[in-house]
N, C-alpha and C positions, 0 to 999 in steps of 0.2 A: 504493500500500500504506500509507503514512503515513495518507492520509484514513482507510482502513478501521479500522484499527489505532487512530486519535484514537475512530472513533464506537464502534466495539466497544466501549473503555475509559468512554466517558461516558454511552452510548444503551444504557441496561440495559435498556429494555424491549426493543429490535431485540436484544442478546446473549442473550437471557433466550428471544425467541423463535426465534432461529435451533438453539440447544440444545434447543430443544423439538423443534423439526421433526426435527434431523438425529438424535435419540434412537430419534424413529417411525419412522426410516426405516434405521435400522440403521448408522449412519454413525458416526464419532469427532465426538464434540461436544464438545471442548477447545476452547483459547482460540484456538490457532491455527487450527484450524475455521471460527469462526465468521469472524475476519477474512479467511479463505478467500475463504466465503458471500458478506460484505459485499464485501468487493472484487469478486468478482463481479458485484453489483448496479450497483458506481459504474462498473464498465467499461459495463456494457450500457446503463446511463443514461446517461454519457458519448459514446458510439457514436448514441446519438439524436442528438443535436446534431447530427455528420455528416453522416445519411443525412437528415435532413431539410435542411440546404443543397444536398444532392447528391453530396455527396464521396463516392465509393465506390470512386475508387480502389487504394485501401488492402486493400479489403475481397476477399474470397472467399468465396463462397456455393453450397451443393449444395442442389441441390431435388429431394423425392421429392414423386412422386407429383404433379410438379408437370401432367404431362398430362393427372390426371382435371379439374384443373381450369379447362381452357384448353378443355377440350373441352364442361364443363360452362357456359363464357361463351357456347359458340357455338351452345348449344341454346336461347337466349332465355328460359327458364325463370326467371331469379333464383334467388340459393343466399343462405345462411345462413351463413354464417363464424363458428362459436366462439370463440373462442380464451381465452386465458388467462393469470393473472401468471406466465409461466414462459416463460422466456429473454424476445426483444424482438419484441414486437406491433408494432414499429416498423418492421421490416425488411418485413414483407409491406405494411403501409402502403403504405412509400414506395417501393418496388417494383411498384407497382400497374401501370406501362407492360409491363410485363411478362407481365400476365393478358390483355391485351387486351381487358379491360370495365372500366370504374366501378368502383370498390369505394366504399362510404361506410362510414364510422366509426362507430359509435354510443358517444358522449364520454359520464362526467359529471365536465365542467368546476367543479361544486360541490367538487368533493375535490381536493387541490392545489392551489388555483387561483395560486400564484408559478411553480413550475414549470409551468404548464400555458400561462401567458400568456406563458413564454418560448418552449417549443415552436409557440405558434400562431405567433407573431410571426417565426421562422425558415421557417414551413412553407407560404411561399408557393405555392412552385414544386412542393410534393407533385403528384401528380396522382391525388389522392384527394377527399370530399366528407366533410366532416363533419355529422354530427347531432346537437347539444347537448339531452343530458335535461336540464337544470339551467337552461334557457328556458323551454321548453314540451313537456311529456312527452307531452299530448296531437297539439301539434303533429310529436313526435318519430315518435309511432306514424303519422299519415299521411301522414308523409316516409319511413319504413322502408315501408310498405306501397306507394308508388308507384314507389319504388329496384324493389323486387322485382318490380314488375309491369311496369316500361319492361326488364326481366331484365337488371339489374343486380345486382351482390353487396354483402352489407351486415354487415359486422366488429363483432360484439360481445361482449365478454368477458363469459362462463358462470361463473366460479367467487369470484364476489362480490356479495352484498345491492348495489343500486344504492341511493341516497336515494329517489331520485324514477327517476318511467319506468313503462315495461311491465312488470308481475307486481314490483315495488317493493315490494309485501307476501305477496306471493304464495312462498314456501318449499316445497323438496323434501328431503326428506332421503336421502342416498346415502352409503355407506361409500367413508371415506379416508383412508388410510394407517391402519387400522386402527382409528377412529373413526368415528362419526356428524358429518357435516360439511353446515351447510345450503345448498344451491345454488337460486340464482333460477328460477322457474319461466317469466317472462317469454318467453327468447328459444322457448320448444318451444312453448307457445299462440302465439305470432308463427306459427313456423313450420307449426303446425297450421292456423290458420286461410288461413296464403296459401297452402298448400300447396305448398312451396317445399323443393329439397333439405338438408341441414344437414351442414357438413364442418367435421373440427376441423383450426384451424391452430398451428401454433409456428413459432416462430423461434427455434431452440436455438444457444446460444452456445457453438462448441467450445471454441476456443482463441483466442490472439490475433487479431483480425482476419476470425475464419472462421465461418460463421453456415451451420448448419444447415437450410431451408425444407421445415417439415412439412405435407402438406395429407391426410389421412384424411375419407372418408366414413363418418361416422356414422348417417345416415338417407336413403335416397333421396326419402322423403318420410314425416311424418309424420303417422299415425293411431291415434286414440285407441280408436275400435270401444266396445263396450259399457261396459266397466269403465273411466271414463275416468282417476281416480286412478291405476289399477295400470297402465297404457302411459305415463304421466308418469312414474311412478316408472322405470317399465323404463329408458326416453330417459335419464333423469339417470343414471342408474345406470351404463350405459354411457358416457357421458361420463367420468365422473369413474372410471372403470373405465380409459378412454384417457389421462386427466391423470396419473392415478398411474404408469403404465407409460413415459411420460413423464419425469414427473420423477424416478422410480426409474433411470432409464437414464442423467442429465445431473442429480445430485442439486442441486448448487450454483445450477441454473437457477429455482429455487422463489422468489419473490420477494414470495407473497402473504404 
């Protein structure tokens, strides 16, 4: 609480944005709010460290939903994994011995890169594959495309402009939290063209130690049909339809 409570006090753009959010979203956006929020984010970033040495003994985890997608590794098909800044993308990572297929990452290591090189450097023993956009974006697309066709699963966060990578300029716009908010069009052309299913995941932080594992089907498969704009649109829509319900349920888990 101390750290939180330092950066609240000094990090006026992170205070400035967490009362924004928690305004949208109907929430008390006082001071002690926000060092709520932030505290929140340093446990979940703290708990990385963790699960990527292995330590989980600590931990406690419920998983819904977790059979559609155990059943979905054993169809050979390749899936699509969403997910998003909200709770920790961490935990289905490094849980991946638990899907019983591959999963690979799709990173960009360009953004953070201090924390980002302390997490690789812990994260030997994951039993995950990472994809770096911030190498080769085009190399990036034909390492996503062969993950999904050996039908493996392939994790990458939907609700942030990447720099570089697939659909990197490519914008949808979807309502959230009562705004126009732009979301990447990348990962549903991915999906459209391997034709691959698309499930959104979280990893909602409840309480001390206790991590909630979400996995919803969002798309069995994706097709665009005539109007190809207005099926992109729909796919986004619906997502960020799932993100908001989400982080409406577990407000403090929002970290974008």
């Amino acid at each position: 609480y101390l750290v939180a409570l330092y950066y609240a006090i000094v990090r006026g753009v992170a205070r400035r944005a967490s009362r924004d959010y928690l305004r949208r979203i109907g929430q008390r956006a006082g001071f002690g709010s926000v060092v709520r929020h932030l505290h929140t984010f340093a446990q979940v970033s703290l708990d990385r460290m963790f699960f990527l040495t292995g330590r989980w003994d600590s931990f406690r985890f419920e998983q819904r939903n977790h059979g559609l997608l155990v059943e979905a590794g054993k169809t050979g098909r390749g899936a699509l994994l969403l997910g998003a800044h909200v709770g920790s993308f961490e935990v289905m990572r490094c849980r991946a011995h638990e899907f019983d297929v591959p999963i690979n990452v799709v990173v960009d290591f360009s953004n953070a890169e201090s924390i980002t090189s302390v997490l690789r450097s812990l994260s030997h023993g994951a039993e995950t594959r990472v994809i770096s956009l911030a190498d080769d974006a085009l190399g990036a697309m034909f390492a996503i495309r062969a993950a999904i066709e050996r039908g493996e699963f392939v994790a990458i966060l939907g609700d942030r402009l990447p720099a570089t990578g697939p659909g990197s300029s490519r914008t949808v716009t979807a309502p959230l939290f009562g705004d126009a908010a732009a979301f990447p069009a990348g990962p549903w052309l991915l999906a459209h063209t391997l034709r691959c299913p698309v499930y959104f995941v979280a990893g909602i932080y409840t309480r001390p130690n206790r991590y909630e594992l979400h996995f919803e089907l969002l798309a069995d498969e994706v097709r665009f049909g005539d109007d190809r704009r207005a099926a992109l649109a729909g796919y986004v829509r619906s997502y960020a339809a799932m993100l908001e319900s989400f982080v409406r349920s577990a407000p403090l888990n929002w970290f974008n």
